[in-house]
N, C-alpha and C positions, 0 to 999 in steps of 0.2 A: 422453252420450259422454265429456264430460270427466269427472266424476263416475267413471266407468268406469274410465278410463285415470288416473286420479288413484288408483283404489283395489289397479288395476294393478300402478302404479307403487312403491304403498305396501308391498304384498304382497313385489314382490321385492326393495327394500331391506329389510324385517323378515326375510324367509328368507335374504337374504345376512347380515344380522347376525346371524341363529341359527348358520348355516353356519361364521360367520367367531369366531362365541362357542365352539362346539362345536368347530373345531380348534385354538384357542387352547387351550382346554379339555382335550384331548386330547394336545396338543404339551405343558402341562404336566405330566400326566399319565404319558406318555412319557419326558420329561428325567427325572423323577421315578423312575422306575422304572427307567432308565441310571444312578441311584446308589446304587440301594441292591445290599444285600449277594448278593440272589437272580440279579440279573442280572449281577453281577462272577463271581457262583460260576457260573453257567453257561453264561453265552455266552461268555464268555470265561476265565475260570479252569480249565472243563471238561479244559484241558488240562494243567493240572498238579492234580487235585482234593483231594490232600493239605492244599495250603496252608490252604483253607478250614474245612479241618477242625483242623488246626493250630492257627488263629486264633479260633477258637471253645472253645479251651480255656485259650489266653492271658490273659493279664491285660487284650487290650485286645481282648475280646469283643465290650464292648459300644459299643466303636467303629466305624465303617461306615468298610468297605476305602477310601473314594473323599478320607475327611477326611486318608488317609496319600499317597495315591498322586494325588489333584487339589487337596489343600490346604484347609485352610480359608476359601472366596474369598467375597466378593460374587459373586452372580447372573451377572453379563456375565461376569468373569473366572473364573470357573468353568467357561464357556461356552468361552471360548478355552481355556483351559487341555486343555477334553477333548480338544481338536483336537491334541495333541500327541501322543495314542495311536495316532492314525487308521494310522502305518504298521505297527502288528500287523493290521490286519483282512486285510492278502494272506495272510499267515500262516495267518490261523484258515481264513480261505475255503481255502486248497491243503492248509495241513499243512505244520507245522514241529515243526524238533527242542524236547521240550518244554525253556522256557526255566525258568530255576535263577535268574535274579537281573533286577531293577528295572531299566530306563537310566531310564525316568520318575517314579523317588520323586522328591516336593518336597523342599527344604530344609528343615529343624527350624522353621526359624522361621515358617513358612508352615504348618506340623500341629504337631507337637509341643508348642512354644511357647506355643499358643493355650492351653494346659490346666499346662503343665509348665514354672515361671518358672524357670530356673536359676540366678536372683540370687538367690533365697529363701533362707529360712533352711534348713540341709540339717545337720543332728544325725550325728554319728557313728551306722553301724547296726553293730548287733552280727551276725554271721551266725553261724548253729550247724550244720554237714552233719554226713551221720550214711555213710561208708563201710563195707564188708563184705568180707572177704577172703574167698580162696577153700578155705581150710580146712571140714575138717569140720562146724566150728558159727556158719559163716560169721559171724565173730570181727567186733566191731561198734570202730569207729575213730570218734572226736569231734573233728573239728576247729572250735574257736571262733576267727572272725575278724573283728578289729572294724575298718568300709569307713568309711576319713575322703572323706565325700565333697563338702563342697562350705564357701560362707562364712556369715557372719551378716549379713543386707543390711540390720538395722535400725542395725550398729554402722559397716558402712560397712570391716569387715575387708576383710585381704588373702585374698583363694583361696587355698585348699593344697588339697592331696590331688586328687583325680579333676576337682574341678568348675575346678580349674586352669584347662583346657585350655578351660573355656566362656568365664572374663573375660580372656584371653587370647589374641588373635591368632594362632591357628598356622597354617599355610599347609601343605601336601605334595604330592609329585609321585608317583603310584604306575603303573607300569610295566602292572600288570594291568585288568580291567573291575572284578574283585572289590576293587579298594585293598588286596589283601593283602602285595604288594611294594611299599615305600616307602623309594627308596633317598636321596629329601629332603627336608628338611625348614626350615622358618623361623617362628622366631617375633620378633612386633616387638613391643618393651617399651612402658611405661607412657610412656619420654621418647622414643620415636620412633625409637631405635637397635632392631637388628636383630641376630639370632644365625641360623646357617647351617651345619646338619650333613649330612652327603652319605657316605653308605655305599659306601669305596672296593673294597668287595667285592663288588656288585652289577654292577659293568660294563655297566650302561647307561648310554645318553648323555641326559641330562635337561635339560630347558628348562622355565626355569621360568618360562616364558610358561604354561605348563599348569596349575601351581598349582591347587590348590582350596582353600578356607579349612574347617578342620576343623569338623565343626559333631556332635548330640548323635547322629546317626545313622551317624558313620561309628567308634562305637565303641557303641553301643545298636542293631545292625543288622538284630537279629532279633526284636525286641518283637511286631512283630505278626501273625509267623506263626511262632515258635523251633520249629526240630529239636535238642532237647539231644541228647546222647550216650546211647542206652537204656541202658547201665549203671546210666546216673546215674537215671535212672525204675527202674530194677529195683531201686539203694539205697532210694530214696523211698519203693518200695511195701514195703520189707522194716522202714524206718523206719517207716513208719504203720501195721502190723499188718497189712497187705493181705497179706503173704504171712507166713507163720509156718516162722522159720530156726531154733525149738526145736524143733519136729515134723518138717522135713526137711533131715535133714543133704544137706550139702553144696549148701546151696541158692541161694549165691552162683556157685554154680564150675557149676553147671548151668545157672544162668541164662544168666550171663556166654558160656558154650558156645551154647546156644540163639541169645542175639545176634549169635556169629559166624556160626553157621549162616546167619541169618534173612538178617543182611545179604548174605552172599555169594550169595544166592539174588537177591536184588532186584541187584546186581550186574549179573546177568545178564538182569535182566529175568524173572523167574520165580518172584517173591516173590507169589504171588496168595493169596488169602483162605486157601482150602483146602492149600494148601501150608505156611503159617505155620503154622495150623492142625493138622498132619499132626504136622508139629515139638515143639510141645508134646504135644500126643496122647503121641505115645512117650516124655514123658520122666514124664508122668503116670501112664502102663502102670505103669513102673519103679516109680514109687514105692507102686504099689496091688500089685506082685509083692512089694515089700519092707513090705506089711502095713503104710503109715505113715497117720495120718489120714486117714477118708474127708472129711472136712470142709476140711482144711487144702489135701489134694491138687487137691480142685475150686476153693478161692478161689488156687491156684497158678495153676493151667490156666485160668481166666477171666481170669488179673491178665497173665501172662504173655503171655497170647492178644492185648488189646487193647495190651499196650504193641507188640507188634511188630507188629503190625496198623497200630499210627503211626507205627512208626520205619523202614519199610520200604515201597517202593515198586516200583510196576508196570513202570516205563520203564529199560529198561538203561541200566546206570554210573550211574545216580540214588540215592544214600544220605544217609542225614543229613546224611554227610559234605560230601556238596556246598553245602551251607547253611554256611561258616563262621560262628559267633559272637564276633565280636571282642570283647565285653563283660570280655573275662578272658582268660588266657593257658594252660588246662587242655588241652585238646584243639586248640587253634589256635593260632595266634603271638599274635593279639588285642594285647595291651599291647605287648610280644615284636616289634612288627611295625615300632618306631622303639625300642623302651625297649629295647635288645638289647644293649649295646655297642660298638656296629660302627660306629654312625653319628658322625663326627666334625665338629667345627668347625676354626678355622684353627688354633686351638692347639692341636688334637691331643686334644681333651677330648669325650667322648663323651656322649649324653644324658644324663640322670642313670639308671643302673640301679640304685635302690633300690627297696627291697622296699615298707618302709615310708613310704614316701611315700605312698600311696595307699591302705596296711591295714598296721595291728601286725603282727609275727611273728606268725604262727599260732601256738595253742597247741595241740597233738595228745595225745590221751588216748587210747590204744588198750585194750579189755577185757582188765583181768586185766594189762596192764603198767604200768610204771612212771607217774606224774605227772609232766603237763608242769608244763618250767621256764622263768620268763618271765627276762628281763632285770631288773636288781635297778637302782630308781632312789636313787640317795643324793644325799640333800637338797644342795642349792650345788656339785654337779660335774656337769658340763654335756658334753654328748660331745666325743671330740675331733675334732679337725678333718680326722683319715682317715675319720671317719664320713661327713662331707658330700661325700667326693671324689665326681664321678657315677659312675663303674664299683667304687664299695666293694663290693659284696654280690661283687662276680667277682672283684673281686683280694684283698679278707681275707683266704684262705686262707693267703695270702705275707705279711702283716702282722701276724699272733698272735704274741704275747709274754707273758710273765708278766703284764702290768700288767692284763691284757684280764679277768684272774679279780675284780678288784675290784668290776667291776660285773656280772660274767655268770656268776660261783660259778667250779668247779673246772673245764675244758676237757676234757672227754672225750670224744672223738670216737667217728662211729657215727651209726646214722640207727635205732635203735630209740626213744630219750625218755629221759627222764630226767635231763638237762644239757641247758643251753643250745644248746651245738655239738653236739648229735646229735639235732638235731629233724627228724623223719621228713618233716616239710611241705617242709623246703628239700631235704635230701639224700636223700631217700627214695624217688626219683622222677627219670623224666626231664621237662624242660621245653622246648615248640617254641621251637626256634631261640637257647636259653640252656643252657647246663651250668652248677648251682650244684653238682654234686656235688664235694665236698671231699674231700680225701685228705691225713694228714701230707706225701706227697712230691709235692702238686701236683694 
């Protein structure tokens, strides 16, 4: 009888330990499948399903959603950490409007960081775009730009250019969820003093009890899921061969047409497969009534097809647009969004808005025009000291003189190339939330 009840008793502590092995077993099996990509993309991203595809074209593919959005944690704190999502699940269960922007991304230091030292050593990058105009042989524009972006940490230098803002303390208060209005700002120096600009144009009331300290993502905001501008995809595939602008005229100016369309359809919410789809169709007809390459016309209509197939969306008022990229100031205010010249300190002296701080003038080569002209350095003369004021790039226009030809050649204005002062990069264009365009009368 004891024998019995001893083997009993054996029996259900070893099936309670199988029991208690197999949901342990299971519960990590579970957690485990709560982080990876398959289950962000469907039980929950299902409602925006762009992103995921977005980010599987990005540079950070091979990163898993949860390293950006739960951090890189230990085990328990990772665990707490998910708990911080749990108020979207009423959402997913009822139905909500689909959301456009993070309230729970980590801090840089917490994902980014782990992988991405920003003390490092960081080499000037040269960048090369390649633009298209909308002319007949949709005319091919070189702009080379060289991005000073950070210091040399074996030398123990000072920051300049972009990586500034990493060994540097900046604080700001911005008005919106997006950080796209920031009417203040503070940074506190290496001896513990503080400087303090406040955008008296903005007419909100700011407390800077709200502050947040600037960190790599509130100017890198779109890495792991970017909506560029499909323009700039439509340049890219016309730069890489993907589509051929000697065999279809006007192939910029019909794209660029196509993207208004496409967008304004998803606009409305009525951007669906077979509809983007429809859009090219007809511009493909055109070019098969116009006898133009069967060859060229079908890598048109496949190239065209998948780009607004990504740049266009199912859910009304949803466009790329709703994605700002702060990274730059092209399409968005991005830099533009404190570097504007509005934001003052008590002396009256505004951020710095220089160009170069952050990248050389542009040099722009457009096909078949003139050569870009850079600035001419002559040995032992040093800029002068209207250069470093912070709003020079806006206010030179009122300070050109003779002397200004010694180091910049002959002053002839214009925004085609070919001189200094008629570089199509600064005045050839509009810029969010900045006017460089120059005029002899202002």
């Amino acid at each position: 009888m004891r024998m019995r009840t001893w083997w009993g008793g054996a029996t259900v502590l070893m099936l309670a330990a199988l029991g208690l092995a197999a949901l342990g077993a299971g519960s990590i099996v579970a957690y485990e499948y709560s982080n990876s990509d398959h289950f962000c993309t469907n039980a929950c991203h299902a409602v925006h399903p762009e992103e995921p595809v977005a980010h599987q074209e990005a540079a950070h593919a091979r990163v898993d959603c949860v390293e950006c959005h739960i951090g890189r944690l230990p085990t328990l704190k990772a665990m707490m950490a998910k708990t911080e999502h749990f108020h979207e699940l009423w959402g997913m269960i009822v139905g909500y409007e689909r959301p456009t922007i993070s309230t729970t991304l980590k801090p840089s230091r917490q994902a980014c960081e782990t992988c991405h030292w920003p003390a490092a050593t960081h080499s000037d990058t040269l960048l090369i775009k390649k633009r298209y105009d909308t002319d007949a042989e949709s005319t091919e524009t070189t702009i080379r730009l060289t991005l000073h972006t950070g210091f040399d940490v074996l030398r123990q230098s000072e920051a300049q250019g972009i990586h500034w803002h990493v060994e540097n303390p900046v604080e700001y208060v911005a008005t919106d969820i997006r950080n796209q209005e920031i009417p203040w700002v503070r940074v506190t120096h290496a001896d513990g003093s503080q400087d303090t600009w406040t955008d008296p144009t903005a007419g909100a009331a700011v407390d800077p009890a709200d502050a947040r300290v600037m960190d790599c993502l509130d100017c890198h905001n779109t890495v792991g899921h970017p909506f560029p501008n499909p323009e700039d995809k439509v340049d890219s595939a016309i730069a890489h061969d993907r589509m051929d602008r000697r065999k279809l005229p006007y192939l910029k100016a019909r794209s660029a047409e196509l993207v208004e369309k496409a967008v304004a359809l998803g606009a409305e919410g009525e951007a669906t497969d077979d509809a983007v789809a429809a859009l090219v169709a007809e511009v493909a007809a055109d070019y098969r009534e116009e006898d133009k390459d069967p060859a060229a016309v079908a890598d048109f209509e496949e190239t065209m097809t998948d780009i607004l197939h990504k740049s266009t969306f199912d859910a009304a008022g949803v466009t790329w647009r709703s994605f700002p990229d702060n990274s730059a100031h092209k399409d968005f205010a991005g830099c533009f969004r404190c570097h504007d010249g509005k934001h003052l300190n008590d002396e009256g002296q505004a951020i710095p808005l220089q160009c170069n701080i952050c990248h050389d003038i542009p040099a722009v080569k457009r096909e078949g025009g003139p050569e870009p002209v850079t600035s001419t350095k002559i040995p032992g003369v040093k800029q002068p000291p209207s250069h470093l004021e912070p709003n020079f790039m806006h206010e030179h226009r009122f300070q050109l003189d003779a002397t200004c030809s010694a180091c910049h050649g002959e002053l002839e204005f214009g925004r085609e190339g070919g001189s200094f002062c008629s570089n199509p990069a600064c005045h050839g264009r509009e810029w969010p939330e900045v006017n460089l365009n120059v005029t002899r009368d202002g």
